[in-house]
N, CA, C and O atoms as a printed pandas DataFrame, in Angstrom:
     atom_number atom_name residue_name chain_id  residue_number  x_coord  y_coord  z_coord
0              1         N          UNK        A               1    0.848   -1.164    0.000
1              2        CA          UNK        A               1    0.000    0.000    0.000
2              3         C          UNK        A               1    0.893    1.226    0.000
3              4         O          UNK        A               1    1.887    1.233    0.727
4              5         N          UNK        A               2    0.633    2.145   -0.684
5              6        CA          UNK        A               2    1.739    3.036   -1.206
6              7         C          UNK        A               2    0.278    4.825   -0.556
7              8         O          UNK        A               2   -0.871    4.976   -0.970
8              9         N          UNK        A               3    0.948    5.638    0.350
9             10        CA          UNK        A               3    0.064    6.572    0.622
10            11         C          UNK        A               3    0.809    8.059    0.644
11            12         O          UNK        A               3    1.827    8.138    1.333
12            13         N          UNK        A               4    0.414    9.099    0.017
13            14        CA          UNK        A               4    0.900   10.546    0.089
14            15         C          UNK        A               4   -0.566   11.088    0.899
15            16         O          UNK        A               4   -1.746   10.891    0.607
16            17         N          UNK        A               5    0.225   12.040    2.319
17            18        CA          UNK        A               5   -0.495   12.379    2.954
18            19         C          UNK        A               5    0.075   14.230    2.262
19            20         O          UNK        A               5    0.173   15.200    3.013
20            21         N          UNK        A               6    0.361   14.281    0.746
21            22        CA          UNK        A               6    0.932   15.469    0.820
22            23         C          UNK        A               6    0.647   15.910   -0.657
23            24         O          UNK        A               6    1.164   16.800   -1.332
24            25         N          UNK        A               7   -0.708   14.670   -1.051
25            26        CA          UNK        A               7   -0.527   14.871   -2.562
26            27         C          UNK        A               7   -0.927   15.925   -3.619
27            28         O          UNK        A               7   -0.790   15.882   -4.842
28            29         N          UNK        A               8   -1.548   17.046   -2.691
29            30        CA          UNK        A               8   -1.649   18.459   -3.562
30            31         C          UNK        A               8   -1.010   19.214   -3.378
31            32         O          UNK        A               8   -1.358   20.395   -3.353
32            33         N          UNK        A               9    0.382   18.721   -3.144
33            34        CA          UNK        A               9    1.696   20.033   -2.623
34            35         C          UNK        A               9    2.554   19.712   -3.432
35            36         O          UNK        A               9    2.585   18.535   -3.794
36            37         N          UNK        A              10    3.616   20.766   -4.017
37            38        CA          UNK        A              10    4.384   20.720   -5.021
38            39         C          UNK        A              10    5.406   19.125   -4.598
39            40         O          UNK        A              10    5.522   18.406   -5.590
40            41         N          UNK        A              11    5.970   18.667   -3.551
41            42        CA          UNK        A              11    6.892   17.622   -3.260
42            43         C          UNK        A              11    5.686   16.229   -2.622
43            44         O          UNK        A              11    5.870   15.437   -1.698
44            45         N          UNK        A              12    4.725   16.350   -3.365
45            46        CA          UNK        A              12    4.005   14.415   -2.550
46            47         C          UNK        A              12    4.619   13.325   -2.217
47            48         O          UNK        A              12    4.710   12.517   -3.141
48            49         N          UNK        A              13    5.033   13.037   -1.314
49            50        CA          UNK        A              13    6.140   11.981   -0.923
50            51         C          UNK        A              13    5.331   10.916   -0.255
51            52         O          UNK        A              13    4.762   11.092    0.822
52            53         N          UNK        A              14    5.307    9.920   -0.865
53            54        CA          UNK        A              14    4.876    8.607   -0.316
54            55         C          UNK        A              14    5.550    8.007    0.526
55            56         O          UNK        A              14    6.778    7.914    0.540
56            57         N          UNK        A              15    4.659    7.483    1.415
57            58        CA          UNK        A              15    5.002    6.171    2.391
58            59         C          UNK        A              15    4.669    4.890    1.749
59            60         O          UNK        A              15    3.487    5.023    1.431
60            61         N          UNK        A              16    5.102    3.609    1.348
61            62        CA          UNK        A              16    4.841    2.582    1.301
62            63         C          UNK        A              16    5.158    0.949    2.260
63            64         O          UNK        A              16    6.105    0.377    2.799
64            65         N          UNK        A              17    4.203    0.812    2.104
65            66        CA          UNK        A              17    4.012   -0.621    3.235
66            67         C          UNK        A              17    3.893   -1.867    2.405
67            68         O          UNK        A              17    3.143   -1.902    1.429
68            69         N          UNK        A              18    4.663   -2.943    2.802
69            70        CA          UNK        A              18    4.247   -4.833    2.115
70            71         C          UNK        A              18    2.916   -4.759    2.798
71            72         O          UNK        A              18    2.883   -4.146    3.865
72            73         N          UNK        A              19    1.697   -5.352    2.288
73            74        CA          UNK        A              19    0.652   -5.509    3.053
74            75         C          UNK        A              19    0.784   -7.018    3.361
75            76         O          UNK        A              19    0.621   -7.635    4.413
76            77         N          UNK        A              20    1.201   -7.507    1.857
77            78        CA          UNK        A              20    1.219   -9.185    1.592
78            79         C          UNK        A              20    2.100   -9.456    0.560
79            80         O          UNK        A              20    1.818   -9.076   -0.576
80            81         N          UNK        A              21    3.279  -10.145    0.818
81            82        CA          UNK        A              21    4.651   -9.997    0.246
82            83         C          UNK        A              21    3.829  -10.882   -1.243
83            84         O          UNK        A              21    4.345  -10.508   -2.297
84            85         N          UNK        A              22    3.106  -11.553   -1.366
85            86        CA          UNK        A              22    2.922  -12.275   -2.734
86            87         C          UNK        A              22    1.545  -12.497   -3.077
87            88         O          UNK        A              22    1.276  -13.191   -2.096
88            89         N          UNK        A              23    0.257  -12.427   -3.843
89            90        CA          UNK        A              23   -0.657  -12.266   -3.829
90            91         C          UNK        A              23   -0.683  -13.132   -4.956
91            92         O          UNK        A              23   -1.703  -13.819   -5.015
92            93         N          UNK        A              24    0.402  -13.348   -6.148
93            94        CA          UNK        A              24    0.121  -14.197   -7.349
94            95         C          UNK        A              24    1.316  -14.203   -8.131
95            96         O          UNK        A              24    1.968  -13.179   -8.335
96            97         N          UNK        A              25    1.714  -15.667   -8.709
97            98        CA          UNK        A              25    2.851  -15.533   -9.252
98            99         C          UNK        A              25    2.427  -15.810  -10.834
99           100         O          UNK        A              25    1.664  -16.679  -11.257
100          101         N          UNK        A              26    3.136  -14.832  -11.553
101          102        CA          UNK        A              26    3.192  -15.443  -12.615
102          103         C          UNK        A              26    2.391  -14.481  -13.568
103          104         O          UNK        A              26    1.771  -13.604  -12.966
104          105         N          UNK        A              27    2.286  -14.476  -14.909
105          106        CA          UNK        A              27    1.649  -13.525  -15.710
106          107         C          UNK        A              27   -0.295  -13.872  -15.553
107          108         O          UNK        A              27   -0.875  -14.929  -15.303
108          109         N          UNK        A              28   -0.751  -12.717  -15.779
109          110        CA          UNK        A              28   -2.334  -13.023  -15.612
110          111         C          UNK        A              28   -3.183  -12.486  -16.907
111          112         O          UNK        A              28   -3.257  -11.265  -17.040
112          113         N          UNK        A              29   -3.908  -13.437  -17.991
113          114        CA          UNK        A              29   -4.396  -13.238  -19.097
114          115         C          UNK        A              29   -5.011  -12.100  -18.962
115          116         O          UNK        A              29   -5.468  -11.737  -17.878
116          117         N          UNK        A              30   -5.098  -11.372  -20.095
117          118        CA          UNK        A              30   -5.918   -9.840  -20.250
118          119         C          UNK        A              30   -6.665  -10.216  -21.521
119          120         O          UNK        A              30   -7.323   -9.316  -22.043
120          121         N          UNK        A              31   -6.657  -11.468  -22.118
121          122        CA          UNK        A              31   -7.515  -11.259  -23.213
122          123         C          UNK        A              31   -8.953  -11.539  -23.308
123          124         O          UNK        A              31   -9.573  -11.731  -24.354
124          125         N          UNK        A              32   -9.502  -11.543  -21.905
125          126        CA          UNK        A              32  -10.791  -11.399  -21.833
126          127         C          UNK        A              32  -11.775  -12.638  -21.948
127          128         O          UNK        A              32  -11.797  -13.359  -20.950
128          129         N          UNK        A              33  -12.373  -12.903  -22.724
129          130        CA          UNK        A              33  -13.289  -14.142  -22.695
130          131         C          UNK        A              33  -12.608  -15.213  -23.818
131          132         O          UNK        A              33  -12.968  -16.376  -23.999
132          133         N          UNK        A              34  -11.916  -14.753  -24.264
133          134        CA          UNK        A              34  -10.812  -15.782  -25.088
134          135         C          UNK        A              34   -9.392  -15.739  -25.116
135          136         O          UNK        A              34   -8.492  -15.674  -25.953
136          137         N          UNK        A              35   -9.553  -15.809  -23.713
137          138        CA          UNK        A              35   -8.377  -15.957  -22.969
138          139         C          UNK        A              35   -7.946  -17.375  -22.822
139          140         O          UNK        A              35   -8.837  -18.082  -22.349
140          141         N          UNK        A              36   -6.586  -18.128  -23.153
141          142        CA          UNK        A              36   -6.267  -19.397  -22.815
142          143         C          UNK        A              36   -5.475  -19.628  -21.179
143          144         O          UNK        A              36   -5.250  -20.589  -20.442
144          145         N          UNK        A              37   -5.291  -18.503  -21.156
145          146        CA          UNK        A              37   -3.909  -18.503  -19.898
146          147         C          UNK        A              37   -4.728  -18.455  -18.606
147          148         O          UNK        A              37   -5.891  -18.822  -18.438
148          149         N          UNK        A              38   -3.780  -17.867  -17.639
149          150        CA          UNK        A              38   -4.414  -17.922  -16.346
150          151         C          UNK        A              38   -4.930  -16.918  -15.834
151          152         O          UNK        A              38   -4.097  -16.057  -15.553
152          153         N          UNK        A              39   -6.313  -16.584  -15.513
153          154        CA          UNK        A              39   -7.274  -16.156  -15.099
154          155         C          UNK        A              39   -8.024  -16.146  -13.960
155          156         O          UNK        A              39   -9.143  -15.663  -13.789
156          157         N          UNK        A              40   -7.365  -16.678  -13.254
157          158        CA          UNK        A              40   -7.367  -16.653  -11.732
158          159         C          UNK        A              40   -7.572  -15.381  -10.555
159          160         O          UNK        A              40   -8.338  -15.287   -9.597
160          161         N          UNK        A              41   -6.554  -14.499  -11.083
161          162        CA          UNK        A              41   -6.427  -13.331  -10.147
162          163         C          UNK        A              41   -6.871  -12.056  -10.553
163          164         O          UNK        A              41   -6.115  -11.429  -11.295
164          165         N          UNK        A              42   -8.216  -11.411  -10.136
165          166        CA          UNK        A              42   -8.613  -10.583  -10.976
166          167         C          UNK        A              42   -8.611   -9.480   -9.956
167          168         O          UNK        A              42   -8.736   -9.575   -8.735
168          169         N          UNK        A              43   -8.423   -8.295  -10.787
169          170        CA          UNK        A              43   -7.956   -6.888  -10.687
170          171         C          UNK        A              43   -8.777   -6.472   -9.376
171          172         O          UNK        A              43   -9.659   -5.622   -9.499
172          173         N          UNK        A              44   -8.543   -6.987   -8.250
173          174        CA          UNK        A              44   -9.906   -6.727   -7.335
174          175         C          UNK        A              44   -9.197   -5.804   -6.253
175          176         O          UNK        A              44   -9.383   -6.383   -5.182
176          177         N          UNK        A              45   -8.276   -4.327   -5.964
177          178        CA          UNK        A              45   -8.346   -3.496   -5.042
178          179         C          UNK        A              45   -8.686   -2.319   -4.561
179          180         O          UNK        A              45   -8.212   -1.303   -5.071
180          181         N          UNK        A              46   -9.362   -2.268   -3.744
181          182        CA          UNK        A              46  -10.029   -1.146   -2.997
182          183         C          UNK        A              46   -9.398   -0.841   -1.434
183          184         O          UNK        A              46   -8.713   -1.511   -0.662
184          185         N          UNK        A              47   -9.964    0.459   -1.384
185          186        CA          UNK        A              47   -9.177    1.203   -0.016
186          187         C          UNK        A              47  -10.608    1.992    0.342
187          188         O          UNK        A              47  -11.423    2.571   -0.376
188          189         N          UNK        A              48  -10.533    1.720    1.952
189          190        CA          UNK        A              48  -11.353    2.729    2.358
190          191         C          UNK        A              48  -10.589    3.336    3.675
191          192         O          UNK        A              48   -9.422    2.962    3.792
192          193         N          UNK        A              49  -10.971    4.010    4.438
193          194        CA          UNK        A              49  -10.568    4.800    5.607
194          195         C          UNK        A              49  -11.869    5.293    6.590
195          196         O          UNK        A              49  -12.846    6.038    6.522
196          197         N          UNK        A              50  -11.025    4.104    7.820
197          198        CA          UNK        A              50  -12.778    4.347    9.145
198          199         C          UNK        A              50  -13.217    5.629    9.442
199          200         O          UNK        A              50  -12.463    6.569    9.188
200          201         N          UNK        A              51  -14.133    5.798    9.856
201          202        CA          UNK        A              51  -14.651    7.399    9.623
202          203         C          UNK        A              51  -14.320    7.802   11.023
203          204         O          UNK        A              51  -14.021    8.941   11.381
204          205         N          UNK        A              52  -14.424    6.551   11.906
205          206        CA          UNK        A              52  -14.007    6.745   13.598
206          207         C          UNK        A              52  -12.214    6.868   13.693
207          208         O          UNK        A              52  -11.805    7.876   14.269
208          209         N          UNK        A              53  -11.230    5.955   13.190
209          210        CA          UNK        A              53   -9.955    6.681   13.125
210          211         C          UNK        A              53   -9.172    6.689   12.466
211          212         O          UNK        A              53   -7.990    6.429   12.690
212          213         N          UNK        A              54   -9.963    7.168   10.955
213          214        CA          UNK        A              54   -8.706    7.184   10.021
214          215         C          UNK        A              54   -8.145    6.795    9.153
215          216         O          UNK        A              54   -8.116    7.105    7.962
216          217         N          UNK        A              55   -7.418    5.715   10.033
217          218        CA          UNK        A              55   -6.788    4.846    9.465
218          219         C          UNK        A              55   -7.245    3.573    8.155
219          220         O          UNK        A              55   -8.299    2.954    8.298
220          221         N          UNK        A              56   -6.611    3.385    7.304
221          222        CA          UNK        A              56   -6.826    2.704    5.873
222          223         C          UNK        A              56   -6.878    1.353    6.401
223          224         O          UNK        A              56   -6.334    0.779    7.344
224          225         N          UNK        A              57   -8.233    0.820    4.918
225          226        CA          UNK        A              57   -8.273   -0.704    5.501
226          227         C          UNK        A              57   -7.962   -0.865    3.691
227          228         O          UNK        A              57   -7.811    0.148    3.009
228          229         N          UNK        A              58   -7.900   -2.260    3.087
229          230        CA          UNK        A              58   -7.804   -2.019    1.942
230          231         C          UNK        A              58   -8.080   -3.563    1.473
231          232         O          UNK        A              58   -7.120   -4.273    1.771
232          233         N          UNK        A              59   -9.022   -4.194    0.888
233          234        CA          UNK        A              59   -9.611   -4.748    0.174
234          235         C          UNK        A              59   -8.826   -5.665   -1.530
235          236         O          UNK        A              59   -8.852   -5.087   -2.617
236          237         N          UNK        A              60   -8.168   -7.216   -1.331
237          238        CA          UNK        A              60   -7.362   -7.291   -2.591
238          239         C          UNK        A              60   -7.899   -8.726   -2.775
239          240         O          UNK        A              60   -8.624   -9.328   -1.982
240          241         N          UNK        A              61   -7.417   -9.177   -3.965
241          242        CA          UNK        A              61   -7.860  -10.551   -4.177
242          243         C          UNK        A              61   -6.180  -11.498   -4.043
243          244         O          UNK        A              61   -5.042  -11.049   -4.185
244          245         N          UNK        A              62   -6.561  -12.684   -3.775
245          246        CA          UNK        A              62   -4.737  -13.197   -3.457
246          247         C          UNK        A              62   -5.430  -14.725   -3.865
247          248         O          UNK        A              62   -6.621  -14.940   -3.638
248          249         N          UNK        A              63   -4.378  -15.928   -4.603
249          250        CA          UNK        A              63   -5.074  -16.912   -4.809
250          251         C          UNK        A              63   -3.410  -17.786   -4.374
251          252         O          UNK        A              63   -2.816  -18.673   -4.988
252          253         N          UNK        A              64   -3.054  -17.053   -3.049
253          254        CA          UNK        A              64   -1.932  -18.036   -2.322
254          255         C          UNK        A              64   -2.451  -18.421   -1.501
255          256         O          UNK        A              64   -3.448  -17.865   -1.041
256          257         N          UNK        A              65   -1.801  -19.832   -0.894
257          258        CA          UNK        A              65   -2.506  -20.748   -0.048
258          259         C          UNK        A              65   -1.884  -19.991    0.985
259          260         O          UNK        A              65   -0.695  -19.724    0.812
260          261         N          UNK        A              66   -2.515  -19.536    2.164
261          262        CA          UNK        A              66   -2.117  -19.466    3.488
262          263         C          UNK        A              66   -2.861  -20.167    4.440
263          264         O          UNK        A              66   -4.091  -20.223    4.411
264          265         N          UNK        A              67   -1.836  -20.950    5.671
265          266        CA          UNK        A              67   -2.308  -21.544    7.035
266          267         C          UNK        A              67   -1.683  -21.141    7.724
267          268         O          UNK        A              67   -0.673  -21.789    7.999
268          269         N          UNK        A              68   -1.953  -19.653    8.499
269          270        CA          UNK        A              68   -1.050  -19.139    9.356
270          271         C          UNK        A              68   -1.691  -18.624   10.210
271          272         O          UNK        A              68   -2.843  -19.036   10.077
272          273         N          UNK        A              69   -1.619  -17.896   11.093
273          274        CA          UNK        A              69   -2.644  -17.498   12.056
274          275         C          UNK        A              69   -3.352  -16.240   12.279
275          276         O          UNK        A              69   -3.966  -15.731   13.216
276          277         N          UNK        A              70   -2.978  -15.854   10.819
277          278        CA          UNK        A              70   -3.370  -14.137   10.694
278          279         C          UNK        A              70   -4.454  -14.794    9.671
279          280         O          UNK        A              70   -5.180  -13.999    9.075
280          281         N          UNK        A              71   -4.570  -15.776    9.497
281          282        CA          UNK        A              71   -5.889  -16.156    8.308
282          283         C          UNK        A              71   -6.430  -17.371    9.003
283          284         O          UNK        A              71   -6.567  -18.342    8.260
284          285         N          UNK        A              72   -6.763  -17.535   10.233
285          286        CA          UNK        A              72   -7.703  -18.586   10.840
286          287         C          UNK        A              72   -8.672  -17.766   11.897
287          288         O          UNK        A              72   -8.164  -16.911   12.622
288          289         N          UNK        A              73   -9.809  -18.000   11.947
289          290        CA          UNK        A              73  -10.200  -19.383   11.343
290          291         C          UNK        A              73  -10.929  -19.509    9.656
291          292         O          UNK        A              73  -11.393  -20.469    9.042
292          293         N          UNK        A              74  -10.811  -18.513    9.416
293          294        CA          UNK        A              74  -11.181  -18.930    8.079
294          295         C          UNK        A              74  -10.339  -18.964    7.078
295          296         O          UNK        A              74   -9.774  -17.979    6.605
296          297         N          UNK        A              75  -10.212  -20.180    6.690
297          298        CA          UNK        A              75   -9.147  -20.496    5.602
298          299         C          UNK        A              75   -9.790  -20.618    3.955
299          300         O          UNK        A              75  -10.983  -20.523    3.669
300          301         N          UNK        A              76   -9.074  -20.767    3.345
301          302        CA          UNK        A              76   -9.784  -21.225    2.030
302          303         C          UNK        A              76  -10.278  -22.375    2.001
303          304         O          UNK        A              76   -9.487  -23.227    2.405
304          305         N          UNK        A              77  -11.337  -22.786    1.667
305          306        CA          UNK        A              77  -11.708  -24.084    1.998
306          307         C          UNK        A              77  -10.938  -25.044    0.516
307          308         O          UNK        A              77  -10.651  -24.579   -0.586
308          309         N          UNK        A              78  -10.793  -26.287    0.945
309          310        CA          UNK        A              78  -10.249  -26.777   -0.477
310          311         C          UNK        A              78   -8.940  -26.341   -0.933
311          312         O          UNK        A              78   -8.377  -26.696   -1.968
312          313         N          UNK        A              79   -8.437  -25.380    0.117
313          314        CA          UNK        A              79   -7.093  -25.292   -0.655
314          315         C          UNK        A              79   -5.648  -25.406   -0.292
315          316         O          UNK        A              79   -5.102  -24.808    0.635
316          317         N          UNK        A              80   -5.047  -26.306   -1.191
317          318        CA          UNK        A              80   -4.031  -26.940   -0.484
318          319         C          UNK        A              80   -2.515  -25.868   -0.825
319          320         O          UNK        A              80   -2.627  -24.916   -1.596
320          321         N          UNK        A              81   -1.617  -26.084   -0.370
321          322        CA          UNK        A              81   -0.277  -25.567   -0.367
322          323         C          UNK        A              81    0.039  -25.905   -2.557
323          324         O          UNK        A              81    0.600  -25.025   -3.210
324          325         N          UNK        A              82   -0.288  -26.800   -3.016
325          326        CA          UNK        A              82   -0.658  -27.462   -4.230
326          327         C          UNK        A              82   -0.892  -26.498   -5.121
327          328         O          UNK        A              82   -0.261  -26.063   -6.084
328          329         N          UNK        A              83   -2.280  -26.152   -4.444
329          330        CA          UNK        A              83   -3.321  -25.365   -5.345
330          331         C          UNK        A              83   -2.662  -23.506   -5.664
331          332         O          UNK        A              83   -2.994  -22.675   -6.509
332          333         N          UNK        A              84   -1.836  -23.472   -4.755
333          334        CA          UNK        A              84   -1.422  -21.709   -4.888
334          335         C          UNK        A              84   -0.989  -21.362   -6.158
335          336         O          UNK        A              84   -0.120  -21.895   -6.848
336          337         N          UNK        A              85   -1.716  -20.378   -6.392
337          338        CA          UNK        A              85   -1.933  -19.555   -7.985
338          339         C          UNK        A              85   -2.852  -20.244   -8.802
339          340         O          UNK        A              85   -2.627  -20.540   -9.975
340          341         N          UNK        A              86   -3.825  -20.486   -8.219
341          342        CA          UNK        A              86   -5.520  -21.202   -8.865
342          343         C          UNK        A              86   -6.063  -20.831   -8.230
343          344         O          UNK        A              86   -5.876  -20.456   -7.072
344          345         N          UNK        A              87   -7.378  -20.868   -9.256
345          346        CA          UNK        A              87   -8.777  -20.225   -8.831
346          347         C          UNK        A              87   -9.359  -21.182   -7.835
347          348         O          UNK        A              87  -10.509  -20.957   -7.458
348          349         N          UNK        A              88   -8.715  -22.220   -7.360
349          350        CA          UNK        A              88   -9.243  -22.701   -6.192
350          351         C          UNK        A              88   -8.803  -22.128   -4.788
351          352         O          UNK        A              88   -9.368  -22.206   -3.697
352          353         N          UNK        A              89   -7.730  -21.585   -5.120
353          354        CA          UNK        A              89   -6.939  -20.783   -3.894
354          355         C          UNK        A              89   -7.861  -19.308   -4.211
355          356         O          UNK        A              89   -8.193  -18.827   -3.128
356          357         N          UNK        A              90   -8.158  -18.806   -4.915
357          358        CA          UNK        A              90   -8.705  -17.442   -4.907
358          359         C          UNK        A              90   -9.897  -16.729   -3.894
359          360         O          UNK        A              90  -11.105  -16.742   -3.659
360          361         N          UNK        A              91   -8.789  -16.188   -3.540
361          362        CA          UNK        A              91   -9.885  -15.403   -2.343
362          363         C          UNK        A              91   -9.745  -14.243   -1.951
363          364         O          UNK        A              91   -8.549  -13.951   -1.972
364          365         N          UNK        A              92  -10.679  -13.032   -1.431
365          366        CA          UNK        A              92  -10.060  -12.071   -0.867
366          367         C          UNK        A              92   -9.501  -11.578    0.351
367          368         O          UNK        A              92   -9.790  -12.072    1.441
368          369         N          UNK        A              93   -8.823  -10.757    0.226
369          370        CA          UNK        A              93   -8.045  -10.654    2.047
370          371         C          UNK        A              93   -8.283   -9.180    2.213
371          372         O          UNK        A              93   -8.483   -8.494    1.211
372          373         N          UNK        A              94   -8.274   -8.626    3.467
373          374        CA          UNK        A              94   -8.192   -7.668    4.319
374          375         C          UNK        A              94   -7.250   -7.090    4.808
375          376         O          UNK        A              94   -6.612   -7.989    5.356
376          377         N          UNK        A              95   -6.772   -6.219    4.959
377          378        CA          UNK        A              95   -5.676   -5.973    5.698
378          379         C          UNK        A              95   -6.188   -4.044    6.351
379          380         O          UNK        A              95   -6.681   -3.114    5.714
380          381         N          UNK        A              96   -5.803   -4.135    7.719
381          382        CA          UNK        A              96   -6.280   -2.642    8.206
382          383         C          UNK        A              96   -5.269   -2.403    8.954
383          384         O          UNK        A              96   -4.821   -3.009    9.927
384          385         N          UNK        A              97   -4.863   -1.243    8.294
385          386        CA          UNK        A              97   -3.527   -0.287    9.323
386          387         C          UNK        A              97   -3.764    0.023   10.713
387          388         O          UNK        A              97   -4.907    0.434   10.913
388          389         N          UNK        A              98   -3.229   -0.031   11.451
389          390        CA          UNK        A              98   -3.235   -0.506   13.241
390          391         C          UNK        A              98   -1.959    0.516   13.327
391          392         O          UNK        A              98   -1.300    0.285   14.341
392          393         N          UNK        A              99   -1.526    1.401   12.669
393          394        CA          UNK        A              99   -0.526    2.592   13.284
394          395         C          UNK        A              99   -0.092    3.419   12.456
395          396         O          UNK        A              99   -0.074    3.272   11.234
396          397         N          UNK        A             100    0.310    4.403   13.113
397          398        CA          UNK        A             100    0.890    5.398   11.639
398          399         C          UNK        A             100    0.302    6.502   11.027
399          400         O          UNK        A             100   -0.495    7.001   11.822
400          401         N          UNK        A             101    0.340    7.205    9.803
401          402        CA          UNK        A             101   -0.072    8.026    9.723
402          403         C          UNK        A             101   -1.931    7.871    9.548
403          404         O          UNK        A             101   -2.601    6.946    9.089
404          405         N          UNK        A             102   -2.255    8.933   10.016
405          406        CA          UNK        A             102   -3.875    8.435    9.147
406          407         C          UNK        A             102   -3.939    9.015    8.333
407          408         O          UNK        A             102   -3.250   10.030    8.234
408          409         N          UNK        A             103   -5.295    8.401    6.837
409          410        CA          UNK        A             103   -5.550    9.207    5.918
410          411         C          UNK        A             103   -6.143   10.663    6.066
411          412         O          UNK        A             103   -5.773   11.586    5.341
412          413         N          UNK        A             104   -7.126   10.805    7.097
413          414        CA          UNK        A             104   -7.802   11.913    7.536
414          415         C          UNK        A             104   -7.967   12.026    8.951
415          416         O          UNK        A             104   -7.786   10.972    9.561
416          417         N          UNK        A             105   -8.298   13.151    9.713
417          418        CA          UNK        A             105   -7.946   13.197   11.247
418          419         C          UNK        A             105   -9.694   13.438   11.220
419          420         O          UNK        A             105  -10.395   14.114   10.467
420          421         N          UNK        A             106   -9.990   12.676   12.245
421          422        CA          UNK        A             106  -11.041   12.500   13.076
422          423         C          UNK        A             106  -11.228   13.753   13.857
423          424         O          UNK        A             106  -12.389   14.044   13.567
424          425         N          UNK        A             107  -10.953   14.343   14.378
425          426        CA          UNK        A             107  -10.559   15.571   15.571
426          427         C          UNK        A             107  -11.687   16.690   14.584
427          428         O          UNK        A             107  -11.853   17.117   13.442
428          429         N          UNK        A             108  -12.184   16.750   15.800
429          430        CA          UNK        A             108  -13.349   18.014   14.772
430          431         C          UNK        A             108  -12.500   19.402   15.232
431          432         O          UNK        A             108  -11.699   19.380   16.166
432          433         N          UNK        A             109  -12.656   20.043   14.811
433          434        CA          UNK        A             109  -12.169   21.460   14.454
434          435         C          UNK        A             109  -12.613   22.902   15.386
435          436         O          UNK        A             109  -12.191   24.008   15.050
């Protein structure tokens, strides 16, 4: 996640964060409904920011197998260590900033 808390000023300098070091390996077909290749991982990210503090949550699609404990209890069902980079592994993940700058300050005026 890549954020400028400065981006209508002549120098916008970004902060960037790993949210999730790997989400999909490998090239992903763009040719649409006659497409032969892999089609698995589709263009799925969004960002929002809590209205209570701020801080960014951000919304992606990932079709790697994880069993770790930042993704239980709900796992992918059906999907094995095997399956990573298939549409059987495809799922979306969450991730919400817990420090740092916020996008907008809560603090009324």
């Amino acid at each position: 996640m890549a954020q400028s808390l400065a981006a209508a000023t002549s120098a916008p300098g970004f902060s960037y964060t790993t949210v999730n070091p790997v989400v999909h390996h490998g090239g992903v077909c763009e040719g649409g409904a006659l497409c032969t290749g892999n089609r698995d991982l589709y263009d799925d990210f969004g960002i929002e920011a809590s209205p209570t503090t701020g801080l960014a949550s951000i919304v992606y699609s990932d079709d790697q197998y994880q069993n770790d404990a930042n993704h239980k209890p709900y796992p992918v069902y059906n999907c094995t260590q095997a399956d990573t980079d298939t549409s059987t592994c495809q799922h979306t993940n969450v991730a919400t900033q817990t420090s740092g700058n916020v996008i907008y300050s809560t603090k009324k005026k």
